[in-house]
DRENVOTI-334130 format. One record per atom (N, C-alpha, C): y, z, x; atom name; residue number from 1; residue in one letter. Coordinates in Angstrom, 1 decimal. Layout:
// DRENVOTI-334130
       y       z       x  name  resi  resn
       Y       Z       X    CA   NUM     a
...
This chain:
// DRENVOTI-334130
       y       z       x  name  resi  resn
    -1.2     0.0     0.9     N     1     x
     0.0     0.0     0.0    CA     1     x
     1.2     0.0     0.9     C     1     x
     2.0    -1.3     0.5     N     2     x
     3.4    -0.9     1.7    CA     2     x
     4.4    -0.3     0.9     C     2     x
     5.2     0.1     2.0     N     3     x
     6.6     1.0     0.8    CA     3     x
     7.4     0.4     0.9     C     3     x
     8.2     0.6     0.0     N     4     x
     9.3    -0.1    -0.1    CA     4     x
    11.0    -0.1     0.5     C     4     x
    11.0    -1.5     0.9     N     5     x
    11.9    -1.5     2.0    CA     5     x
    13.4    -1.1     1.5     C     5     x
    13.9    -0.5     2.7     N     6     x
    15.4     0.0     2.0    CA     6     x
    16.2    -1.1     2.9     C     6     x
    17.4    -1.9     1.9     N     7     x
    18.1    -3.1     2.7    CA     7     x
    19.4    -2.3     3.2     C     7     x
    19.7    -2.1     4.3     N     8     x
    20.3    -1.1     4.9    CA     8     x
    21.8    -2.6     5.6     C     8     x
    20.7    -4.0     5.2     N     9     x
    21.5    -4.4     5.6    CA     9     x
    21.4    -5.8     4.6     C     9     x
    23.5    -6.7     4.7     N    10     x
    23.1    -7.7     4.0    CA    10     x
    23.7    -8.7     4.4     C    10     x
    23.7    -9.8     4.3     N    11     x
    23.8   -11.1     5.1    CA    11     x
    25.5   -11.0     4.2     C    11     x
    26.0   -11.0     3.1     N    12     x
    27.2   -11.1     3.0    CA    12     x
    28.4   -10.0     4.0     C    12     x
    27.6    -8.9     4.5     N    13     x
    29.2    -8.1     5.3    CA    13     x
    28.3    -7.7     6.6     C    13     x
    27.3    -8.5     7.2     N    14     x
    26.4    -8.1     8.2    CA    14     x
    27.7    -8.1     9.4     C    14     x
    27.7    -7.3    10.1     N    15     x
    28.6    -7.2    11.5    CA    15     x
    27.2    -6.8    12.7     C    15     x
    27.2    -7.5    13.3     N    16     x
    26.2    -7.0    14.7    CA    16     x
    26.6    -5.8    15.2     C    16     x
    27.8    -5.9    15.6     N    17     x
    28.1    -4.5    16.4    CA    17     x
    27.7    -3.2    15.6     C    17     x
    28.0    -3.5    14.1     N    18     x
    27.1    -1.8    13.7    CA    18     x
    25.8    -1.7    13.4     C    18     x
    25.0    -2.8    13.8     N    19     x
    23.4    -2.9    14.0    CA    19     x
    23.1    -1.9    14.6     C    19     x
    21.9    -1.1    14.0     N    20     x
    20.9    -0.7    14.9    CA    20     x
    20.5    -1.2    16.5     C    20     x
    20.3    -2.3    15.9     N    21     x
    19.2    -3.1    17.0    CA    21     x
    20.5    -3.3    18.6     C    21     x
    21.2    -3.6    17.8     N    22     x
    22.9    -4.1    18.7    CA    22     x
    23.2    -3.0    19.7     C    22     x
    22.8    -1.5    19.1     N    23     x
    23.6    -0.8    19.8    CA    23     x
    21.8    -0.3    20.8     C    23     x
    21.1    -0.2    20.3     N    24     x
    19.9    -0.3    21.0    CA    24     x
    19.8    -1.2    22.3     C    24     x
    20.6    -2.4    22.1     N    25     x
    20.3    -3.1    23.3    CA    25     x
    21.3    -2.8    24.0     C    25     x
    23.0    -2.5    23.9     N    26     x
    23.5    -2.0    24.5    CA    26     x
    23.4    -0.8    25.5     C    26     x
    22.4    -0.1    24.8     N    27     x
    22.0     1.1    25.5    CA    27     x
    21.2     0.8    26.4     C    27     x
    20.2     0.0    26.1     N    28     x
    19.1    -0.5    27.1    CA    28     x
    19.7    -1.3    28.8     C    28     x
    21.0    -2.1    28.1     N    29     x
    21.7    -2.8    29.3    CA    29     x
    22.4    -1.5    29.9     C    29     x
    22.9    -0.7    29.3     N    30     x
    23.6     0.0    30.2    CA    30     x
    22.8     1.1    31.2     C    30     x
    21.3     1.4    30.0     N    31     x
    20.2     2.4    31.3    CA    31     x
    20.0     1.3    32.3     C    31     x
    19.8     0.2    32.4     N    32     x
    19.2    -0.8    33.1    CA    32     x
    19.8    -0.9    34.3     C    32     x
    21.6    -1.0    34.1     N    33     x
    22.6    -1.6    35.1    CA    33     x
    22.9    -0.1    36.0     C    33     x
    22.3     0.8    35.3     N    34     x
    22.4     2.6    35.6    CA    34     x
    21.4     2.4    36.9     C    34     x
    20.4     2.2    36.3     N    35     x
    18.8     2.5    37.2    CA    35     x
    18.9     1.7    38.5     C    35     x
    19.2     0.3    38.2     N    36     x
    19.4    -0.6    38.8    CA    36     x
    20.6    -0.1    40.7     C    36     x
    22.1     0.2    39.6     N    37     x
    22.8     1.2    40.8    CA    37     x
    22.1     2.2    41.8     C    37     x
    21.5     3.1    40.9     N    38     x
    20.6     4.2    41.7    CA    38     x
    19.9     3.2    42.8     C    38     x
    18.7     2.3    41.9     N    39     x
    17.9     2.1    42.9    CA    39     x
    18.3     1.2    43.8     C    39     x
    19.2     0.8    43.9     N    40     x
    19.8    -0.8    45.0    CA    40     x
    19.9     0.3    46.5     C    40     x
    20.2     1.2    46.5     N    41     x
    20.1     1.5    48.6    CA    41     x
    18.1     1.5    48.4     C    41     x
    17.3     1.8    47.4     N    42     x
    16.3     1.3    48.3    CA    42     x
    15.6    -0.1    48.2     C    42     x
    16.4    -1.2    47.9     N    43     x
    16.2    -1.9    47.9    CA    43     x
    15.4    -2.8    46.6     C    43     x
    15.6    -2.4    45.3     N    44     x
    15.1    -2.6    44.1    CA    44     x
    16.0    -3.2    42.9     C    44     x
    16.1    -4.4    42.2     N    45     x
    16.5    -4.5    41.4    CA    45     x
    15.9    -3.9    40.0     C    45     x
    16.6    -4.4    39.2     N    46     x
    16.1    -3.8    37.4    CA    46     x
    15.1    -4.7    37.5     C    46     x
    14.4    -5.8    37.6     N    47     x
    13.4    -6.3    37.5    CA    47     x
    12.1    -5.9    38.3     C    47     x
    12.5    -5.7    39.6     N    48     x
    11.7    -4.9    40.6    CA    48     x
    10.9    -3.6    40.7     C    48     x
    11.8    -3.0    39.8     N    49     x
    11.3    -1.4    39.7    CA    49     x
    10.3    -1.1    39.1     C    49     x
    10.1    -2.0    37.9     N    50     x
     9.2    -1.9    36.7    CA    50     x
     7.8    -1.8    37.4     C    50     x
     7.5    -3.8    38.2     N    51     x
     6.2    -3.5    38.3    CA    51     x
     6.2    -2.7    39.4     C    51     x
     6.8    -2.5    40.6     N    52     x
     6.4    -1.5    41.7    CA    52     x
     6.0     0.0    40.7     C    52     x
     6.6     0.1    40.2     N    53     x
     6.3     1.7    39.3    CA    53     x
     5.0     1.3    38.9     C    53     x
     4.5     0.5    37.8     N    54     x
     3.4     0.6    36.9    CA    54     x
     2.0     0.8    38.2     C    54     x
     2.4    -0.3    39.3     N    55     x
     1.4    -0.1    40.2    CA    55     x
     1.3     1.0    40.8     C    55     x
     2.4     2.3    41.0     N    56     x
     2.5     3.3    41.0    CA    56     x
     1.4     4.3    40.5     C    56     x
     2.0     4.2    39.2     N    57     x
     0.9     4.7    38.2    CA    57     x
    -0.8     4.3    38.0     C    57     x
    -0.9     3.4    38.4     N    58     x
    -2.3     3.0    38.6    CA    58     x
    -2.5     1.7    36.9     C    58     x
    -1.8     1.6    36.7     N    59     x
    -1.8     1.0    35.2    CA    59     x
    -1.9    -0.7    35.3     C    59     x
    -1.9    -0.9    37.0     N    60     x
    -2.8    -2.5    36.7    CA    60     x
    -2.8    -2.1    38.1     C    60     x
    -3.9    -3.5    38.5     N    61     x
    -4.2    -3.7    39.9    CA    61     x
    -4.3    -5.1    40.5     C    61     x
    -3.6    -6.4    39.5     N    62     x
    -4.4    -7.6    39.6    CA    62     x
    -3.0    -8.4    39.2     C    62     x
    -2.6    -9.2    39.5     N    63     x
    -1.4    -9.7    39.2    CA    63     x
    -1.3   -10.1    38.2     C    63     x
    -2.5   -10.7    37.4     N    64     x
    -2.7   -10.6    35.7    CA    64     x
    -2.4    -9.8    35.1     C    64     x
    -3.0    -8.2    35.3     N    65     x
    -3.1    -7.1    34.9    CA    65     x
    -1.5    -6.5    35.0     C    65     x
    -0.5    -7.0    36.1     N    66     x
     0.4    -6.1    36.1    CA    66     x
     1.3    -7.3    35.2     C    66     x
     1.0    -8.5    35.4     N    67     x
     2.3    -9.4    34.2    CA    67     x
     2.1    -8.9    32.6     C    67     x
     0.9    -8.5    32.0     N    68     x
     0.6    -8.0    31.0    CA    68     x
     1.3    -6.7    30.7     C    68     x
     0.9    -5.8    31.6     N    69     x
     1.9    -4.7    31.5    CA    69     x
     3.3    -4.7    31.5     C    69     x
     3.5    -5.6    32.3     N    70     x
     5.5    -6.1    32.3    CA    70     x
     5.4    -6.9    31.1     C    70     x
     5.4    -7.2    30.4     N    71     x
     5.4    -8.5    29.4    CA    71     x
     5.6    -9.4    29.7     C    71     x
     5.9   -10.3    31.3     N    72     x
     6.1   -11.2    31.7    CA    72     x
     4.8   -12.6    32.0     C    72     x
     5.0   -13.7    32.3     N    73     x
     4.5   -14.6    32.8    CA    73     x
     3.7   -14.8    33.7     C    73     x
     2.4   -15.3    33.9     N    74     x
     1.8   -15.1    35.6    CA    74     x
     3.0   -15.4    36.3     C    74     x
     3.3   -17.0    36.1     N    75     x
     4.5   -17.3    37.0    CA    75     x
     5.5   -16.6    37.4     C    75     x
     6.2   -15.8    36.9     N    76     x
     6.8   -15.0    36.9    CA    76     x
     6.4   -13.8    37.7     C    76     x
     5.2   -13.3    37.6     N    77     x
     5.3   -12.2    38.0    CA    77     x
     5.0   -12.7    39.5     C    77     x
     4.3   -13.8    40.0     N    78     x
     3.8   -14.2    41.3    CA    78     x
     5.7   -14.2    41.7     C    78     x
     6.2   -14.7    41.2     N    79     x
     7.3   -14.8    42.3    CA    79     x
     7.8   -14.0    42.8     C    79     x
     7.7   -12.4    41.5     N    80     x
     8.4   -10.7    41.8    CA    80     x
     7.4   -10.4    43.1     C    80     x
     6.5   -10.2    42.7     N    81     x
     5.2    -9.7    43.8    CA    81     x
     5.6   -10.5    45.2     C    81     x
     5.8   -11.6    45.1     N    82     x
     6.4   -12.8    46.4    CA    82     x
     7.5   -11.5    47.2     C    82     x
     8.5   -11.3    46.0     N    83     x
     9.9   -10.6    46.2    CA    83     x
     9.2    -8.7    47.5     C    83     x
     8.3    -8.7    46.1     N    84     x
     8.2    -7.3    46.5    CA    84     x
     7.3    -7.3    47.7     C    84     x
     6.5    -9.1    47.8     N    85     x
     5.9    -8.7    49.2    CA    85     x
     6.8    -8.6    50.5     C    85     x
     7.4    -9.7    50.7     N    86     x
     8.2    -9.8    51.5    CA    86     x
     9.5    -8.4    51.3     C    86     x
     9.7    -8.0    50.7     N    87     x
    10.2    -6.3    51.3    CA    87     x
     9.3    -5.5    51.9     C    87     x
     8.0    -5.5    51.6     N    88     x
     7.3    -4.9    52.2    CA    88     x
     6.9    -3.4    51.7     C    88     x
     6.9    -3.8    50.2     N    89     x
     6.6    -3.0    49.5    CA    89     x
     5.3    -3.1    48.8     C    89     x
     4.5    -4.3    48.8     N    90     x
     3.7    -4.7    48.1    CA    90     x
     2.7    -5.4    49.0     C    90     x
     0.9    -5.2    48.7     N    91     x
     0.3    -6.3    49.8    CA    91     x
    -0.9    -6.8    48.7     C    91     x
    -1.3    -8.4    49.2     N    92     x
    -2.3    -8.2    48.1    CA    92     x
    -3.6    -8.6    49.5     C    92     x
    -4.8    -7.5    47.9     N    93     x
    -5.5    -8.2    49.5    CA    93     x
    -7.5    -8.3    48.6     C    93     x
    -7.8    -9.2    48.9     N    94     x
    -8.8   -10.0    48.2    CA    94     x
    -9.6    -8.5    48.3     C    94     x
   -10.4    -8.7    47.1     N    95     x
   -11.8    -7.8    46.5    CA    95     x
   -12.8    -8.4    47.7     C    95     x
   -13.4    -7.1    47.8     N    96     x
   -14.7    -7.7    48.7    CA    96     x
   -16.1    -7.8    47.4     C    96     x
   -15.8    -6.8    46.5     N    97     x
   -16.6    -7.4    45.4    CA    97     x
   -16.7    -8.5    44.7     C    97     x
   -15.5    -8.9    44.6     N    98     x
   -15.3   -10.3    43.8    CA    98     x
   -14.2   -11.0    44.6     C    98     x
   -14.6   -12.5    46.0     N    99     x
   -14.0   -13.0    46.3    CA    99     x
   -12.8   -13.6    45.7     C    99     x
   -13.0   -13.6    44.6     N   100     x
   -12.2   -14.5    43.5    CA   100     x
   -10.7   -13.5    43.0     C   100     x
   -10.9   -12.6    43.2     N   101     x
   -10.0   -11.6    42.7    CA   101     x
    -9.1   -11.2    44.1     C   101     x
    -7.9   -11.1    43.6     N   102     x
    -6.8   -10.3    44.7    CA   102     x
    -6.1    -9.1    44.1     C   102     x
    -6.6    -8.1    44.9     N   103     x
    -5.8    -6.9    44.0    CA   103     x
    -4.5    -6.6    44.7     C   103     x
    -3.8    -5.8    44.4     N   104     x
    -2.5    -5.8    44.8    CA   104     x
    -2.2    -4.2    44.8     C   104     x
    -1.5    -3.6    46.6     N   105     x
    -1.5    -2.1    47.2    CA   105     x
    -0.6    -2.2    47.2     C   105     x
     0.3    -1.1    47.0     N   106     x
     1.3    -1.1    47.5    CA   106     x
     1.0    -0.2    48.8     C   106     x
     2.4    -0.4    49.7     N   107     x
     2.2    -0.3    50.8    CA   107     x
     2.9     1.3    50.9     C   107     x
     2.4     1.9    52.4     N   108     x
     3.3     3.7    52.6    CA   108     x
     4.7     3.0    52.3     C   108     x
     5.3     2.5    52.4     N   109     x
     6.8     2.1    52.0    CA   109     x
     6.9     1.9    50.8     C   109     x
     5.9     1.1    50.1     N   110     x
     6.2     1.0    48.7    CA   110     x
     5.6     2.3    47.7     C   110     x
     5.2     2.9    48.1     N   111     x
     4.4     3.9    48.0    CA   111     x
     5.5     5.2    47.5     C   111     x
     6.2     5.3    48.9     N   112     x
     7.7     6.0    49.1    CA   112     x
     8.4     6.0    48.2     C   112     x
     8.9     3.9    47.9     N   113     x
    10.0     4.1    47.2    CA   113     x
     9.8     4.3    45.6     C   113     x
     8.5     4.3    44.8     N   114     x
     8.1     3.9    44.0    CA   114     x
     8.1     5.3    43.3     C   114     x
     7.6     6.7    44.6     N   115     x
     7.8     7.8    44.2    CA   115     x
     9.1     8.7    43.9     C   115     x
    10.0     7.6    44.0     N   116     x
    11.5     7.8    44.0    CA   116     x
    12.2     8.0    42.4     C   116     x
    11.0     6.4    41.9     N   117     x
    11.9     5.8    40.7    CA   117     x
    11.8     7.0    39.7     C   117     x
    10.8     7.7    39.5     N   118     x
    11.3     8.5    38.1    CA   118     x
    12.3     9.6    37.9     C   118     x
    12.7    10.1    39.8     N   119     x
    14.0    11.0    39.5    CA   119     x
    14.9    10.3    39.1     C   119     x
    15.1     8.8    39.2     N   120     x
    16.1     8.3    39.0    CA   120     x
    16.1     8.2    37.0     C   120     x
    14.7     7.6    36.4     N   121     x
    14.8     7.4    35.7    CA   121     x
    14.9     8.7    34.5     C   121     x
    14.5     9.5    35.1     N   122     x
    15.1    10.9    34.2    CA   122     x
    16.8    11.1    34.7     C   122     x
    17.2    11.1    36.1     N   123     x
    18.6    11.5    35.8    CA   123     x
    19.6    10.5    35.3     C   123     x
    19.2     9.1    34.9     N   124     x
    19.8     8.1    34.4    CA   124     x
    19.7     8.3    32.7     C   124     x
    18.5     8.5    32.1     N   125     x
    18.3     8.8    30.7    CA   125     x
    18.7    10.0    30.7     C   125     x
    18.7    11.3    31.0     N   126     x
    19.4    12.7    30.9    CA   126     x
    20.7    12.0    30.8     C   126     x
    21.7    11.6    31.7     N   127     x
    23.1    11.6    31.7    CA   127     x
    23.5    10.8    30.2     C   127     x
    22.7     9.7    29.8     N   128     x
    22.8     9.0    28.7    CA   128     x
    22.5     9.8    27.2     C   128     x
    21.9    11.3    27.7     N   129     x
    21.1    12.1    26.5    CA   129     x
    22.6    13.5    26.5     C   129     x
    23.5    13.1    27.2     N   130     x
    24.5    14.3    27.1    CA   130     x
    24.8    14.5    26.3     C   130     x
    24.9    15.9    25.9     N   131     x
    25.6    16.4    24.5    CA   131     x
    24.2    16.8    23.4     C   131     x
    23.4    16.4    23.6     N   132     x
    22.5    16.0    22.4    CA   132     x
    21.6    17.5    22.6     C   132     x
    21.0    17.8    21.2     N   133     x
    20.5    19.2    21.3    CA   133     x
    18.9    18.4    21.6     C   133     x
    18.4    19.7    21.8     N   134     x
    16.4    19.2    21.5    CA   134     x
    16.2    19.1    20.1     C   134     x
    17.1    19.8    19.4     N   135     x
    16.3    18.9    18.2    CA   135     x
    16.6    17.4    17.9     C   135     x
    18.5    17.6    18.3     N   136     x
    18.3    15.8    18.3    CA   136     x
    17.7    15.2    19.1     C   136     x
    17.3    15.0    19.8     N   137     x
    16.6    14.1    20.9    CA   137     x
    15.3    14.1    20.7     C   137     x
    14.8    15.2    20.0     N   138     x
    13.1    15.1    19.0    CA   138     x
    13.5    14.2    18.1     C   138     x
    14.3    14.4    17.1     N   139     x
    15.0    13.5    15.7    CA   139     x
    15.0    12.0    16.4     C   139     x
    15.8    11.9    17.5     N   140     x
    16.0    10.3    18.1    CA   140     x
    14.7     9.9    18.2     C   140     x
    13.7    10.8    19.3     N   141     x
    12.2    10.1    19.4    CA   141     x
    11.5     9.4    18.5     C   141     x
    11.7    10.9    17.7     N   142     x
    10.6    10.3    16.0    CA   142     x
    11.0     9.2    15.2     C   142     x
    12.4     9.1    15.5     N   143     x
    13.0     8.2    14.5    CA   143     x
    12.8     6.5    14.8     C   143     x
    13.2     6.5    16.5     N   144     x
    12.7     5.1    17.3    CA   144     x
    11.0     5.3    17.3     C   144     x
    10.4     6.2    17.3     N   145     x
     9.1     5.8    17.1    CA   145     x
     8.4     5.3    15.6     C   145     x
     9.2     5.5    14.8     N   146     x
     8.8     5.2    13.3    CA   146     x
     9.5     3.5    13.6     C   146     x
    10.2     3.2    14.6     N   147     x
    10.7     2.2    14.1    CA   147     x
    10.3     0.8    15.0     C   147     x
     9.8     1.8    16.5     N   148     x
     8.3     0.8    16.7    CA   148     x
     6.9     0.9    16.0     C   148     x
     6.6     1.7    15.2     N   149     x
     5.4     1.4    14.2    CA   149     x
     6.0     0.9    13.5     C   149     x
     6.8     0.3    12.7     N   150     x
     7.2    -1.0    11.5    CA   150     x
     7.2    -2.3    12.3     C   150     x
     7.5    -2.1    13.8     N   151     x
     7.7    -3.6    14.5    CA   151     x
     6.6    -3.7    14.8     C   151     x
     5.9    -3.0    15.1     N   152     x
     4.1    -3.1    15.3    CA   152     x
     3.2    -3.8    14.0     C   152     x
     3.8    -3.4    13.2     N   153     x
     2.9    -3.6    11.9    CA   153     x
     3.6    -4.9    11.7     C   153     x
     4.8    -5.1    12.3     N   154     x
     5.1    -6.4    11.3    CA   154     x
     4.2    -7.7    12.4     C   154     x
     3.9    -7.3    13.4     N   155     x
     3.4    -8.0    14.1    CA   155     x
     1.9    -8.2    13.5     C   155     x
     1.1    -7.3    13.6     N   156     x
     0.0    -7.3    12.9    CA   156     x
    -0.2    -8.5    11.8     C   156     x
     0.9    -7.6    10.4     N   157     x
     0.9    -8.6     9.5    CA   157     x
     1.3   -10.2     9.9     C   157     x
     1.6   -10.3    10.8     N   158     x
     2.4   -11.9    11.3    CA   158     x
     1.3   -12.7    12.1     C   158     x
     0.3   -12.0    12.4     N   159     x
    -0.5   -12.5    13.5    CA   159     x
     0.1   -12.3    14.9     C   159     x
     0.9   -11.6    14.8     N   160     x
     1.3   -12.1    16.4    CA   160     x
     0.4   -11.2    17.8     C   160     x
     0.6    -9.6    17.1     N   161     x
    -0.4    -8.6    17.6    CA   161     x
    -1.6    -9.0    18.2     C   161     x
């Protein structure tokens, strides 16, 4: 049974700027251009950080595996990994189990700077969370998480999921 939708918005007096979604991305650009500052003395753009982190975390190991988790392109991701080999943050180095496969280390340098990114990424989202009590910031959670389960579902319903 679905519920029923509340039109919060309408095509006759729609303004972007007081979107939800509008001010959401603004936020997102401005943690991004935040993180990004932080991380540039060690050598990391906003694109950079992501997959060095995920490989961090152990959450892929295979250049497939980490474009999946970035939501990006093989192509794409071969070129970042290119980026992040040549810093010398990144190495890939063939499976002796499966010749066919190249997994991807980071290196004691990437290792280092990778263990860096989440002070940054808590003291970049704290400074963005100023003012705000715990209960708001539970209220914000739950509220953006109800509102990726409707984007989820609408996926589902669409085939796209």
């Amino acid at each position: 049974m679905s519920q029923r939708v509340t039109p919060f918005y309408r095509p006759g007096n729609y303004q972007p700027e007081g979107s939800v979604t509008y001010l959401m991305r603004r936020i997102m650009i401005a943690v991004a251009t935040e993180v990004e500052r932080e991380l540039e003395p060690c050598g990391l753009t906003s694109a950079q950080w992501v997959p060095l982190f995920k490989l961090h975390q152990g959450a892929a190991r295979t250049a497939a595996e980490l474009a999946r988790e970035c939501h990006l392109d093989a192509g794409a991701m071969t070129r970042m990994l290119d980026r992040l080999e040549a810093k010398g943050f990144v190495r890939r180095v063939r499976s002796e189990a499966d010749r066919r496969v190249i997994n991807l280390e980071l290196t004691p340098e990437g290792r280092e700077t990778a263990a860096q990114i989440p002070g940054v990424l808590c003291q970049v989202q704290n400074a963005h969370l100023r003012g705000f009590s715990r209960e708001e910031f539970d209220t914000l959670k739950s509220l953006l998480g109800r509102m990726l389960d409707n984007a989820t579902a609408l996926q589902v319903e669409q085939g796209v999921a």
